[in-house]
Every structure is written in structure tokens, then in C-alpha cells.
C-alpha positions in Angstrom: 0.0 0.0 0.0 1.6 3.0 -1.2 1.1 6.4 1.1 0.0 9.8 -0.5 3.0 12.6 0.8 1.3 16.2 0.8 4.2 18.2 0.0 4.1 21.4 2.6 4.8 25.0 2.1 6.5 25.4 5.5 10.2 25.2 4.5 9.4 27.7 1.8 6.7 30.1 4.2 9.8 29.6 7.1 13.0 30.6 4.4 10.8 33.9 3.1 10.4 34.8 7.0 14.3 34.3 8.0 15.4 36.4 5.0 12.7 39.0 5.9 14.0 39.2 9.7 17.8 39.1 8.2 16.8 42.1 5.6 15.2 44.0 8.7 18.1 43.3 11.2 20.5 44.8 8.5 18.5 48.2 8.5 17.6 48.4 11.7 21.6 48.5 13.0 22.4 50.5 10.0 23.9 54.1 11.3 22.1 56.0 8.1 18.7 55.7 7.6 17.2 54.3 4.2 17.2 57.4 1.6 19.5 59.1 3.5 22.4 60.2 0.8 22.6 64.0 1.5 25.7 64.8 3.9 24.5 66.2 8.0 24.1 70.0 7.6 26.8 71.7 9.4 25.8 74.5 12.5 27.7 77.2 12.9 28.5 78.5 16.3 26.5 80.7 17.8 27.8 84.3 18.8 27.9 85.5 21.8 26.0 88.6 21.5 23.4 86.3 19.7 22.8 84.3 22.7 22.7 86.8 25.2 20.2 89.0 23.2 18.3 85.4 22.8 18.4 84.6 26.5 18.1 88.6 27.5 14.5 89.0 26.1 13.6 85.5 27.3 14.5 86.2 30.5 12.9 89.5 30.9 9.1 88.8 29.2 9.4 85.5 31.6 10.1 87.3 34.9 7.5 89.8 33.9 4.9 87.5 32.4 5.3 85.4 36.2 5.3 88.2 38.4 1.7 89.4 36.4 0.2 86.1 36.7 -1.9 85.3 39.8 -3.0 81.5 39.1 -0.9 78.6 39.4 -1.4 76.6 36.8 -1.1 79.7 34.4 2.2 80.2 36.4 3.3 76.3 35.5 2.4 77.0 31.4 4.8 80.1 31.1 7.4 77.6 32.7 7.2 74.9 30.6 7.3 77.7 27.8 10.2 79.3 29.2 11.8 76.3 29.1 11.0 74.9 26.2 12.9 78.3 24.7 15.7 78.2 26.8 15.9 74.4 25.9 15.5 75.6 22.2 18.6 78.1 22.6 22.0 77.3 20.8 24.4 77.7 23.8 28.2 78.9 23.2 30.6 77.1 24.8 31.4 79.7 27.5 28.0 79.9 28.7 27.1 76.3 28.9 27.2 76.1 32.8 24.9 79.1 33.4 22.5 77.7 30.5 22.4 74.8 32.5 21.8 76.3 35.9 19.1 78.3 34.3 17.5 75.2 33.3 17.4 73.3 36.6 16.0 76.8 38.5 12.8 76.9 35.7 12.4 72.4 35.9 12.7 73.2 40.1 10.2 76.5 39.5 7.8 74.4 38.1 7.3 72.3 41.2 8.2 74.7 44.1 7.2 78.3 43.1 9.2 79.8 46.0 12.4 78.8 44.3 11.5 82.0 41.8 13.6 84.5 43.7 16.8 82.1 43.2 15.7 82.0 39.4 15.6 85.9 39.8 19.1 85.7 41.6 20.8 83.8 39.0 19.4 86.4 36.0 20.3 89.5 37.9 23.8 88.1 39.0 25.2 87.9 35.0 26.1 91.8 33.8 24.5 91.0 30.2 21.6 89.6 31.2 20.1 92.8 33.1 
């Protein structure tokens, strides 16, 4: 008695799935993206007097825009804005610490409101910034 042998598709379904995975692997670990062919743009430094103009007026419409509003949770939205900007800010290398610093006080300001003096403090102790 001779058996019938159904010949499967698995091997095939199973060698399609491997080469898939291996094809993904390759361009998932890949450094440049697919399409990607165009050089990274180059930034040029930022100036000084460029970043202290930036962070001048920031400052300044901040501290007054605070000290106007009454409500808390006002209060917390021109914090997170502020430092969105300030985040948003191209930093020279010089300034990097106090860019920093400035930062921490708004992240700190929007969970303790009486650290807005120190944030005050900091702005009024740089020269440029006043």
C-alpha cells in the first residue's frame, strides 16, 4: 500500500520569514537611515551677543509675564514655555554652565514656586543679562 505525501509549504513560508527578519536586522543596525544620501548640515557657532540678546529678552518677558500672573497653573504653562525656549537656545561654549543652571531653576520653578527668587538671583547676577 503505497502512502500519498502532501508536500508542505513550511520550508518555503519559514525561508521567506528568516530572509525577511535578516533584511530588517540589516537596516535596523544601519547608522544611516534608508534614503538618506545628503551629507548632516553643518551649524555654525552661535555668537555670543546672539545668545545673550536670545536669553536677554527670554528672561525678561518670563520674569514679567510670572510676576503678572496670579494663578498657578497659568504660572506652570509660562514655565514649561520658558523652558521649552531656553531648551530651544543654541548655547556657546562659554555659557554652557549658566545655560544649564538656568534650566534646573525653571524644571525646580515648576514644582516649588518659592524657588522664583533664586531664578531671579541667578538672572540678575550675570552683567548681560540685566
Amino acid at each position: 500500500m503505497k502512502f500519498y505525501h502532501r508536500h508542505s509549504f513550511f520550508p518555503f513560508v519559514l525561508a521567506v520569514l528568516t530572509l525577511a527578519l535578516v533584511v530588517f536586522m540589516f537596516y535596523a543596525f544601519t547608522d544611516t537611515p534608508l534614503g538618506s544620501s545628503q551629507p548632516e548640515q553643518v551649524l555654525n557657532p552661535v555668537s555670543d551677543e546672539q545668545y545673550q540678546k536670545e536669553l536677554r529678552l527670554l528672561t525678561t518677558e518670563f520674569i514679567d509675564s510670572y510676576q503678572k500672573a496670579t494663578d498657578p497653573s497659568s504660572r506652570n504653562v509660562l514655565v514649561d514655555q520658558a523652558l521649552s525656549s531656553l531648551l530651544a537656545l543654541r548655547v556657546p561654549s562659554q555659557n554652557k554652565e549658566l545655560h544649564l543652571d538656568l534650566a534646573i531653576d525653571l524644571s525646580q520653578l515648576r514644582q516649588d514656586e518659592s524657588t522664583f527668587p533664586r531664578f531671579v538671583d541667578r538672572v540678575s547676577s550675570q552683567d548681560w543679562l540685566k
